[in-house]
N, C-alpha and C positions, 0 to 999 in steps of 0.2 A: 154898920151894915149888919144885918140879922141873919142868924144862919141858915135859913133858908132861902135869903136872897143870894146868899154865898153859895150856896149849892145847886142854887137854878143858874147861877151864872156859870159854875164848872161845867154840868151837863149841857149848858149849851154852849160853850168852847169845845167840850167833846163833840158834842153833835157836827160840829162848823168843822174840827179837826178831819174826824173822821168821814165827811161828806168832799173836803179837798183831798183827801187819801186816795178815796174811792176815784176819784177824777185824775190821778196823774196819768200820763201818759205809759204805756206800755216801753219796755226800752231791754234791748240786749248791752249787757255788763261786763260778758265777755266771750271772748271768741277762742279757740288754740290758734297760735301759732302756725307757719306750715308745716309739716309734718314732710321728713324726708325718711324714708324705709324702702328694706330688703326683700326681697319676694321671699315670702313666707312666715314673711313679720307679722307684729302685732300693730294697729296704730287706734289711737283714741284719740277721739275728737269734741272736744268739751263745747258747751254752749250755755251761758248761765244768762238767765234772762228776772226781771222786776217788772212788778203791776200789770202782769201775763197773765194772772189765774186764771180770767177769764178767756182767754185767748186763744185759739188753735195756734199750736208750737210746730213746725213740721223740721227734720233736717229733709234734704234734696241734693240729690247731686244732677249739677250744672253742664247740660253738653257745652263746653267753651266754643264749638265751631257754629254751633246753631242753639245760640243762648236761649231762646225762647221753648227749647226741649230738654224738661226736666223730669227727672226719677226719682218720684215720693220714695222714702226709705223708711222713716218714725210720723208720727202720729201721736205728740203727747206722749206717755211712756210705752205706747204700743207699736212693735214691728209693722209695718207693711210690707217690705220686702221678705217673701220667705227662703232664708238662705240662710244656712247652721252657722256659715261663718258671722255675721251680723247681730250685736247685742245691743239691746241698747237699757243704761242704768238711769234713774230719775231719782238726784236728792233733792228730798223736798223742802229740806231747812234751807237749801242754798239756791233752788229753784233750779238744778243743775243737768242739764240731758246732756250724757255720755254716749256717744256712736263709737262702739267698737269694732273695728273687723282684724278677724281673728286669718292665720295664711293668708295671706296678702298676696294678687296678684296683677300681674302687668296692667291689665284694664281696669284694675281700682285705682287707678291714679288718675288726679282730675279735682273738679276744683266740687267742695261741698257746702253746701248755706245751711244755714240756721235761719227759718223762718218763721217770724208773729205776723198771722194775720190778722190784718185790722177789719177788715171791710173786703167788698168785692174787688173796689178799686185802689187798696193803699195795703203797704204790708210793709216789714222790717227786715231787713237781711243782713245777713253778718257772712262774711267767706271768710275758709279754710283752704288749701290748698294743700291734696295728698298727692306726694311724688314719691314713685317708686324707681329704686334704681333696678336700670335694665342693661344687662350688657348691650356692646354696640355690634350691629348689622348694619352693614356696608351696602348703601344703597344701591337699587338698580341703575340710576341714571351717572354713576361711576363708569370711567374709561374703562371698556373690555380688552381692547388694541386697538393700538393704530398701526399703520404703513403711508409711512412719507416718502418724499424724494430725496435724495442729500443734496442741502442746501435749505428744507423748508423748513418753517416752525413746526413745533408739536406740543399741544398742550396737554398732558394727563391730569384727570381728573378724580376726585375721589371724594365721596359724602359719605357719613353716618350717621344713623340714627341711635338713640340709647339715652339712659342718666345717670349720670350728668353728661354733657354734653359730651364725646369724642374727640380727641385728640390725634390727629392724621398726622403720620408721618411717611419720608418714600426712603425704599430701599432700591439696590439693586443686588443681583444672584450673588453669590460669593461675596457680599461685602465691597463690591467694584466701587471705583469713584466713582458718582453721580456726575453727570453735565454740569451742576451746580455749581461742582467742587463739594467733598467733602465724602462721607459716606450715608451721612443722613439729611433727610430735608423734611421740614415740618410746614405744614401749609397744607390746603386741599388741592390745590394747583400747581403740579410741576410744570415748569416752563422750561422747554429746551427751545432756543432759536437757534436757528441756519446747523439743522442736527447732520450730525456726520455718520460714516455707517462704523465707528469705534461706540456710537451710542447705542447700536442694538442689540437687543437683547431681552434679559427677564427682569420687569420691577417690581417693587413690592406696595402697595398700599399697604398700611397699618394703623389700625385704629383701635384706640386704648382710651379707655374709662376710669381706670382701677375696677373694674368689675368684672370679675370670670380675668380669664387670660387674654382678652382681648381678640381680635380677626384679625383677616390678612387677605387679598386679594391677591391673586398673580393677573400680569398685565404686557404683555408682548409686545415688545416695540420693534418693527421692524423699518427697515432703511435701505431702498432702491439705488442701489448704485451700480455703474459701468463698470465693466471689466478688467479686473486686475491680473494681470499674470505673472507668474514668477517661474522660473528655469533654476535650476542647480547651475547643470553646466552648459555653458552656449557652445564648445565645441567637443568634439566626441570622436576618437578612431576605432575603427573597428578592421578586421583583416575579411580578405573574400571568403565568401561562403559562410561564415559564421551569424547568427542571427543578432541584431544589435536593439534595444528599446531606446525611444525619446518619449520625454516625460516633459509637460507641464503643467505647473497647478494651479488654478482660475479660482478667484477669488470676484462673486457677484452677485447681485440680489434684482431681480428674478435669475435664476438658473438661465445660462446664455446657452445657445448652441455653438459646438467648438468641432472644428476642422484642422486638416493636414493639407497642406499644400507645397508643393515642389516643382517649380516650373511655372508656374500660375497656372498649375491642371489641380484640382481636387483632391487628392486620395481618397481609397474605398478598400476593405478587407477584401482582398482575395489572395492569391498562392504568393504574392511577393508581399503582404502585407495584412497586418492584423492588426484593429483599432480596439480599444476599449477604454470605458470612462466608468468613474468610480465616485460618486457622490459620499460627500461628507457632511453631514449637516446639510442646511437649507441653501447655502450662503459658498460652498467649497465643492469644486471637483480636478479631480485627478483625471488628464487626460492622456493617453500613451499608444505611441504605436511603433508595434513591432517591426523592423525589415526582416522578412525571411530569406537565410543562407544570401548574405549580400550580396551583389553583382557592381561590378563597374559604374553600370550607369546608374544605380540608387546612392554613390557620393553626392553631396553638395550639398546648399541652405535647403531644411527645413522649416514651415511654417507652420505655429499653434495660434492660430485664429479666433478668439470668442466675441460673438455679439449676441446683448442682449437690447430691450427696445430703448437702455438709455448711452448705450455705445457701442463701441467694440477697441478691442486691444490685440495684437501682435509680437511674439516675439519668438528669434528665430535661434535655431540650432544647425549648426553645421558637423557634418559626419564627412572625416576623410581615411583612407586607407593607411592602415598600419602592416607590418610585416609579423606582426604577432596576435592572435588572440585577444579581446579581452571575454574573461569568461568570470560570471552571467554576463546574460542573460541564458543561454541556453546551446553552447559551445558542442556540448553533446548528442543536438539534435541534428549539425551539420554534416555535410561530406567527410567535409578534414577534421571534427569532430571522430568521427565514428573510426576514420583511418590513424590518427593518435590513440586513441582508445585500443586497439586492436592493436598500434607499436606497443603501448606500455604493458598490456597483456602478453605480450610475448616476451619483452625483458624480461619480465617477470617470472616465466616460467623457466626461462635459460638460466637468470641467477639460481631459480630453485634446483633446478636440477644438479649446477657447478659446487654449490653448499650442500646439496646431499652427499656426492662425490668424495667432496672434502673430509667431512662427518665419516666418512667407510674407510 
């Protein structure tokens, strides 16, 4: 073969070479990875692409909930988006568009392409996925309280939002044992069945990330129950005329109303008798009533009475006569009170005067 048939045949393998060069398909080489960062990070997002030159290159970020709304960001090696935080680098040896964003915040995360367009109708995409971690906020549709009966279920509830995903846990106030058993419960769903009123109280939702210090919810459990009452002492003497108190303390949810009764007549404050109630909490009242300067016919059972709309309870004190005082309640505001009083003041001045005597 002659050298010039040798050299028309190279040039025309080059020509043949380089006319299937020209024809390859456009093609993205590569993509980053997902990218996981801190608010106020840095994150780069690589996209290297072959047989593109001719090709509009865009990056875009993807609305994930209405895929077909997207935000041109680059243009080849030129910004469209203008925002300081946003850089974007083009190697040209490598074919390589670098999307920088510089401070990073919550709503930069979200999913970003790398796009060749081919034509009207056809293009190349390549996704990236940018997450930033955000601490967690405890959603609205989380248990605020509830108020059950005793005996019914209750379920609390608790969501959050954040990145990485939140991790719920439930407390209660002081570290109490939970319904559950134990002192901690992990789940979004506390379940107490057939709740008792030892279950109410203050709980805690808690939701943790590793990010920031996490949140906490407070969540009020309350628990409708009938009337409880308790007495110190069910019997009681006191001497005539002296003033004596009965005391009992109602233990209820809703707050019951509570009476005196004696005889199956009512009681009511007036000159033989002074009532008063002393609330404790939502859940506890002290109820007591005074007899004023006793009489004969104010012996016998006493009744502390409470009903609330899911019962009522009873229980009773008896007061009978002693030959002695007891002092309190208020010994000094009686007859024989005041006639004691006015003996010991007088002993008193008779010793003093026999020990002055003595002393001369």
């Amino acid at each position: 073969m002659s050298i010039q048939s040798t050299c028309v045949t190279v040039v025309t393998l080059l020509f043949i070479l380089s006319y299937v060069t020209c024809q390859r398909s456009p093609t993205i080489s590569h993509i980053s990875p997902e990218q996981i960062k801190d608010v106020g990070g840095i994150a780069e997002l690589e996209c290297s692409v072959q047989y593109a030159q001719e090709y509009p290159i865009l990056w875009v970020k993807v609305d994930r909930l209405r895929g077909s709304e997207q935000l041109p960001i680059s243009s080849g090696s030129s910004l469209i988006v203008r925002d300081s935080r946003f850089a974007l680098r083009h190697d040209v040896s490598s074919s390589t568009y670098t999307l920088q964003i510089k401070d990073i915040q919550e709503s930069d995360a979200g999913l970003y392409q790398c796009q060749v367009i081919i034509d009207l109708a056809n293009k190349l995409t390549s996704d990236v996925w940018l997450m930033v971690r955000r601490p967690p906020i405890i959603s609205d549709n989380s248990t605020l309280g509830v108020v059950r009966s005793e005996g019914q279920n209750a379920d609390l509830e608790c969501y959050a939002t954040g990145f990485p995903t939140p991790k719920i846990s439930w407390r209660r106030e002081n570290n109490a044992i939970l319904p559950t058993g134990g002192s901690v419960y992990r789940g979004n769903i506390l379940k107490i069945p057939a709740i008792h009123k030892e279950d109410r109280g203050t709980y805690y939702c808690v939701a943790d990330n590793g990010v920031g210090k996490g949140t906490s919810r407070r969540i009020s459990v309350d628990v409708e129950f009938p009337p409880v009452i308790t007495i110190q002492r069910s019997h009681l003497g006191q001497a005539l005329g002296f003033d004596m108190d009965l005391e009992c303390h109602v233990e209820a949810y809703p707050l019951p109303a509570i009476v005196w009764i004696k005889d199956e007549v009512q009681l009511s404050s007036n000159q033989h008798y002074s009532i008063s109630q002393a609330g404790v909490g939502t859940d506890f009242t002290d109820a007591r009533i005074r007899i004023l300067s006793v009489e004969r016919r104010q012996y016998g059972r006493y009744m502390c009475k409470a009903v609330n709309k899911l019962g009522q309870s009873e229980a009773y004190i008896d007061l009978y006569e002693t030959s002695n005082p007891v002092c309190p309640p208020a010994c000094g505001n009686s007859r024989h009170g005041d006639a004691t009083s006015i003996a010991s003041s007088t002993l008193l001045l008779i010793a003093s005067v026999a020990f002055a005597s003595c002393n001369w």
